[in-house]
N, C-alpha and C positions, 0 to 999 in steps of 0.2 A: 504494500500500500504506500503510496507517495503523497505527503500530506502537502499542499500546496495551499496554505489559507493562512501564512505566517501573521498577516496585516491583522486578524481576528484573534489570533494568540499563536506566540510562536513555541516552540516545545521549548521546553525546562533544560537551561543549559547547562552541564557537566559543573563547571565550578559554581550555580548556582544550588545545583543538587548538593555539591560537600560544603558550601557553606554553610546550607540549613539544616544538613543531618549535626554539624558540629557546634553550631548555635543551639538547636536545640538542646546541648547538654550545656551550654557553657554561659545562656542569654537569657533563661527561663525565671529569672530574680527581674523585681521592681528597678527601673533603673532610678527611679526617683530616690531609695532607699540609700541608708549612708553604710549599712552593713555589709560583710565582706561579698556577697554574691550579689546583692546593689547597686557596686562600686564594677564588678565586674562586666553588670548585664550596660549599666553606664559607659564604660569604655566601649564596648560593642559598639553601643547607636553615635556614639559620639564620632569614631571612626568610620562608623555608613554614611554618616552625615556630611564628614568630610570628604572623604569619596566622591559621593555622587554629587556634590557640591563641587568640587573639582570640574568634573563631569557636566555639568551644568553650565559651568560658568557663573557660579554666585557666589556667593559668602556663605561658611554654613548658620551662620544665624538666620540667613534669608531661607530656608530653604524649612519645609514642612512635610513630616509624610502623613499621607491620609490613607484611606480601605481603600481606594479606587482613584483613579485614574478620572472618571467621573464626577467622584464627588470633588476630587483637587479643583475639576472645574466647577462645582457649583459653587463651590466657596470662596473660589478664586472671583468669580463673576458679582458674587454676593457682596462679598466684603467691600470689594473696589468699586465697585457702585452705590453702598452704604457710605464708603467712606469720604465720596465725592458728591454726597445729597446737595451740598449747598454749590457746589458748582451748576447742576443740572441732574436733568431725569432722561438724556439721552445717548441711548448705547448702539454702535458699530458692528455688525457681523457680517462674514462672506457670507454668500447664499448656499456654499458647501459646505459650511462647516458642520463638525461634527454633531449627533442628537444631542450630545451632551451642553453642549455648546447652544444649540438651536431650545432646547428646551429652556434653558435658564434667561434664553431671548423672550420667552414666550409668558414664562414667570414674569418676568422683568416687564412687559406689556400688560398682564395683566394688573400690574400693583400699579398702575398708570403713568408708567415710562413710555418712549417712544423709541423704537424700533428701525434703524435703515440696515437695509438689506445689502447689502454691496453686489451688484451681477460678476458674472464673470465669463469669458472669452468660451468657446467653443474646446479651448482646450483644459477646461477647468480654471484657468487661471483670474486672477482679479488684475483689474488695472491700477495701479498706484494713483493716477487719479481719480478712480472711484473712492479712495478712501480720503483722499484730498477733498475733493468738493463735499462730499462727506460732513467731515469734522466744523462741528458747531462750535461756540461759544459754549453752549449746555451741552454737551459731549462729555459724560462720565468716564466712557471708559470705552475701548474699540478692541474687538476680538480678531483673530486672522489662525490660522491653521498654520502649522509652516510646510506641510505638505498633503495632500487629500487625499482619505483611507482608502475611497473606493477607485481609484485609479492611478494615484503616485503622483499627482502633478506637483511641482513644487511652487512654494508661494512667494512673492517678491517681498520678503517679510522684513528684510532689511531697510529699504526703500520707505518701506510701512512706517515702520519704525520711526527712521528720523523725521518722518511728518508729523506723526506723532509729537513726536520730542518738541519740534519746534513749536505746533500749537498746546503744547503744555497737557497732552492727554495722553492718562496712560496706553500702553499697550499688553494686553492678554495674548500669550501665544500659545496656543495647543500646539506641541512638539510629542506628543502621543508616538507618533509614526518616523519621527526621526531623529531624535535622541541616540538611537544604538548605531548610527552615522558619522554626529559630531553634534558636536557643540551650536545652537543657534547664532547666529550673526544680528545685528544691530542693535539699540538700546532699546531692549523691549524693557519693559514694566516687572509684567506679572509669567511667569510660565508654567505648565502642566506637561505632567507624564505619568504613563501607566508601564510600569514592572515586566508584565507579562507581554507589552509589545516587541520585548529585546532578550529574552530569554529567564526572565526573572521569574521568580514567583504570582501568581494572580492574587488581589486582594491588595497592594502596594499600588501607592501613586504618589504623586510628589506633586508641589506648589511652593514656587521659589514666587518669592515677592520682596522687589529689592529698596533698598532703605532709603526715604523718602515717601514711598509711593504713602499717600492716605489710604487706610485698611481698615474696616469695622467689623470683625467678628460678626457676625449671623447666629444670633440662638443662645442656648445657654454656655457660658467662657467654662472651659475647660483649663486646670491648669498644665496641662501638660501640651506640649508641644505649639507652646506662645500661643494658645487657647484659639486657636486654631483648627484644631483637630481634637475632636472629645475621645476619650477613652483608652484603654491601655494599648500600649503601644505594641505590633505583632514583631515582635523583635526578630526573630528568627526569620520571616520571610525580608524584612526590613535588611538585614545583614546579606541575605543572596542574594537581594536585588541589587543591591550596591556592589557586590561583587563580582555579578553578571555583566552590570554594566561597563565595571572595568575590562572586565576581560574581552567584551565584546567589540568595545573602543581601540582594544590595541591589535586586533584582527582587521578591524573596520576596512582601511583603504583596501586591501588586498582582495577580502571578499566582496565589496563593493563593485569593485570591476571588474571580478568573474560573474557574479551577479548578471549585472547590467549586459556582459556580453549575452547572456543566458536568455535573458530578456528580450533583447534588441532581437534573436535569433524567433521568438517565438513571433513577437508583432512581425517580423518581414513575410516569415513563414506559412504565418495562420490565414491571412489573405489568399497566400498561394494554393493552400489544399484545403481552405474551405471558401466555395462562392457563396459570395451577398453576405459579409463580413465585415464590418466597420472597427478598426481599431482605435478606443478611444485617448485622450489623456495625451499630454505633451510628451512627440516623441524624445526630446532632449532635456526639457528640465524636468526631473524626475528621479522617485525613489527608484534605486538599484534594484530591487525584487521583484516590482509590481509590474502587469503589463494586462491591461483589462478590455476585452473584446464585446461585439454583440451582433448575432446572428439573426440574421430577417429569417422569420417564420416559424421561429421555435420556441417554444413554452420552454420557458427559463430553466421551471423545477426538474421537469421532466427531463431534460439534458444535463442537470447537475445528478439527478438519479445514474443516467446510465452512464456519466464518467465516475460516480462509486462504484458501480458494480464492474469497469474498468479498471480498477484502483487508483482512483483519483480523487483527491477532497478539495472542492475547490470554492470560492463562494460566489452570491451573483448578485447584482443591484434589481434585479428583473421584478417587476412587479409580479408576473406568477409566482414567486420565491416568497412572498409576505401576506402576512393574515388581513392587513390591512386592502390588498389588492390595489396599490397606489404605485408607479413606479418610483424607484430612489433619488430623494430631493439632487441628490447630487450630478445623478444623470438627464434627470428634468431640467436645472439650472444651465446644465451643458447644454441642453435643445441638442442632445445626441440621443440614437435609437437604444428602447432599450430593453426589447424585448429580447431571448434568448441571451443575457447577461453574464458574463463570465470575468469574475476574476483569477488571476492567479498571481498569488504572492510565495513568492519562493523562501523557503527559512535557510536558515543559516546554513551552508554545507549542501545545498540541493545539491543531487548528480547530476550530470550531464546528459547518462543513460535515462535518467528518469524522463527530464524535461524533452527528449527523443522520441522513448516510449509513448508520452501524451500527444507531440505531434503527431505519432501514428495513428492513435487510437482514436482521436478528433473528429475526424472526418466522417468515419463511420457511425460516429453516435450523434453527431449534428443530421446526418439522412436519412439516419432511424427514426430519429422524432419526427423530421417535416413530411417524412412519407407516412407517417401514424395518423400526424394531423392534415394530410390530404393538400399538402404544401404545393403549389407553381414547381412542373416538372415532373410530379405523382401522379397516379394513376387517376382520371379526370372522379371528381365526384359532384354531385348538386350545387351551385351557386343560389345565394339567394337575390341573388338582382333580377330588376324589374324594368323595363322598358320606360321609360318616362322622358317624350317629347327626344330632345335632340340626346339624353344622358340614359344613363344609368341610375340608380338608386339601389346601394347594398342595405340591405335589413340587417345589422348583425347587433340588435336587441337583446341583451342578457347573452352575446357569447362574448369569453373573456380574449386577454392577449393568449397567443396574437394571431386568431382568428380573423377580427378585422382588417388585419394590413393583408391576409392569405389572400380574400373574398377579395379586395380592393384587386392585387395582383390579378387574379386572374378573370376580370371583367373588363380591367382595362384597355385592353387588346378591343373588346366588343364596340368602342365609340370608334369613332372616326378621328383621324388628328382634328383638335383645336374644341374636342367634342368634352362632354363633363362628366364626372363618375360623382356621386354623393353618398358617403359613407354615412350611416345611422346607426350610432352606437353608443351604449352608454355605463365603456368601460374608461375608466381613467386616463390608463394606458394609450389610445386612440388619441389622445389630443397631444402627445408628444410622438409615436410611433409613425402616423400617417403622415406627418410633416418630412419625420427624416426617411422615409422609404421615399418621397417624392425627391427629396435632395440625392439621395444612391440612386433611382434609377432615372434621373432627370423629367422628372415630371414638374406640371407645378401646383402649387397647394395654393388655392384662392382663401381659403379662410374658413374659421368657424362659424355656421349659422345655427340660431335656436330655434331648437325642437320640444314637444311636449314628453318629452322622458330619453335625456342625455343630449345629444350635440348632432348635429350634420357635419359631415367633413367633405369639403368640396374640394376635386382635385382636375385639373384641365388636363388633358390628354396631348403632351407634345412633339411625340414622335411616335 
């Protein structure tokens, strides 16, 4: 089995595993405590703290560990926006950023803040002047990613940064995703990170918040860890994390750029032997691991099915893939397709043979599904389109992705050049999907019109 979904956790790395087998016997006393195993379990975290503070780039008084990776953001977000009330009530986010991120936006709206969304480029990326025009006067606090989970782009976060700096407003940076890289770049503010993205322990996260910034604890003060972070501290996963991260940091360039060859091999490739494939995410600024693709005409989950029963783990943004049945804010914001969704993030050490083997094995589980689902190219089956005047009109009422882009496909042949196809459908999905099949197979997409239960997708027929 070839686990390829690093970006979502990566495996438990060798010297994270014997830090925590031997903190467990040596970390398990109160560090707060002045007595001899107190004083012990105290050097421990005092030493993680330096470490990964190192690692960071902060001070270790800056530097906070929390349960999660999560919560470092909710309180990161919390605090720096409590602690800037009397500046203003309004906060900065990419439109990719992480749920973690995005929800604490939403909290922050609800208690009646105000909310800008930052868009971003086609290739996931935000424009540095979007966060210029941006920044108010009443600008608490502006968030930015330093790189995006679900496709690797990297963010211009430096550039962020000093804009920041000069209109006097912090910056929050989710480095979640590349931390086990290096160090972030420019005067950000505030930072986050989770443990288990770089081979640590799960249940670790860290919030570095540097001195200066205004900070208001959220909830009840804890005194332990500058009341910050409530409760006792998980020393033992706290001690591997930080030692993971070292370890991982002094690997870093070498695997980086076997990685990314790794990578680059699979985006040139995957075009090649699989048709109607969109490679998404910035082919050059980007994390070394990730390389995230999307397939016309394939239900997402179904295709992540039969690369496990392949031996493949991979993940997908695809809205088949979620119980919510919405496609991934991240690939909506992109206005890239995003049905049949596939990420693959490579851990640490991937083989060469593995990443081989998947290309083999690709193709054939990509035609298994679009020929199940009666896919353009398959054996013909019933269309629901209907003749109306100069067009077309497809029914595709309560069928889900990606159904409606199939039916679209293979109607559109039936108009005449310059003639209309009207897609009726009132899956999510469709109002991102039918735009980017019209961009791949050069059609053009006139717009959405409303209908009494979902949307009309109007698409002109131009070649």
């Amino acid at each position: 089995m070839s686990y390829f979904d690093a970006a979502s956790a990566a495996p438990l790395h060798p010297v994270a595993r014997q830090a925590l087998l031997a903190s467990l016997d040596e970390g398990w006393a109160d560090p707060s405590r002045l007595y001899r195993e107190g004083r012990r379990a105290r050097m421990l975290l005092d030493a993680a703290r330096e470490a990964t503070a190192e690692a960071v780039g902060c001070r270790p008084d800056e530097l906070t560990f929390t349960s999660s990776g999560t919560r470092a953001v909710h309180t990161g977000i919390a605090g720096a926006s409590a602690g800037r009330r009397r500046i203003g009530r309004h906060l900065i986010v990419s439109a990719v950023e992480h749920s973690s991120v995005l929800h604490s936006a939403e909290a922050f709206e609800a208690a009646g803040g105000a909310v800008t969304r930052a868009p971003v480029t086609r290739t996931g990326a935000v424009c540095v002047e979007s966060y210029v025009d941006a920044l108010r006067s009443d600008t608490a606090l502006a968030c930015l990613q330093s790189a995006n989970h679900e496709v690797g782009t990297e963010q211009p976060v430096a550039a962020v940064a000093e804009a920041c700096r000069e209109a006097g407003t912090p910056l929050l940076v989710d480095a979640a995703q590349s931390l086990a890289w290096g160090a972030v770049e420019g005067p950000w503010s505030l930072l986050t990170g989770s443990a288990h993205k770089w081979g640590g322990p799960s249940g670790v996260g860290l919030l570095a918040v540097r001195k200066g910034v205004r900070f208001a604890p959220q909830g009840p003060v804890d005194e332990r860890e500058s009341g910050r972070a409530a409760g006792f501290e998980n020393l033992p996963a706290i001690v591997a994390a930080a030692a993971s991260l070292r370890a991982v940091r002094a690997e870093a360039a070498a695997e980086a750029a076997r990685l990314r060859d790794l990578t680059a091999r699979i985006r040139a490739r995957v075009a090649d032997v699989v048709p109607d494939v969109e490679v998404v995410g910035d082919p050059h600024r980007r994390l070394p691991g990730i390389v995230t693709f999307s397939c016309l005409y394939v239900d997402g989950e179904a295709l992540l099915h039969e690369l496990d029963r392949a031996g493949f783990s991979v993940s997908s943004g695809s809205s088949c893939t979620s119980s919510t049945l919405t496609p991934s804010h991240v690939l909506r914001a992109m206005g890239v397709l995003s049905e049949g969704n596939v990420r693959v993030s490579l851990p640490w050490g991937a083989a060469e043979e593995d990443v081989e083997r998947f290309l083999a094995v690709l193709p054939e589980a990509v035609a298994g599904v679009r020929d199940k689902l009666g896919a353009p190219g398959s054996p013909a089956t019933p269309t629901a389109a209907d003749a109306r005047g100069t067009g077309l009109v497809v029914d595709a009422l309560g069928r889900r992705c990606p159904i409606p882009v199939i039916e679209l496909a293979k109607v559109i042949g039936d108009v005449p050049v310059g003639g209309t196809v009207r897609v009726l459908s009132d899956d999510e999905a469709a109002r991102l999907d039918i735009p980017a099949w019209c961009e791949m197979r050069g059609q053009e997409y006139l717009g959405e019109e409303p209908a009494d239960r979902g949307a009309v997708y109007a698409v002109r027929r131009t070649s």
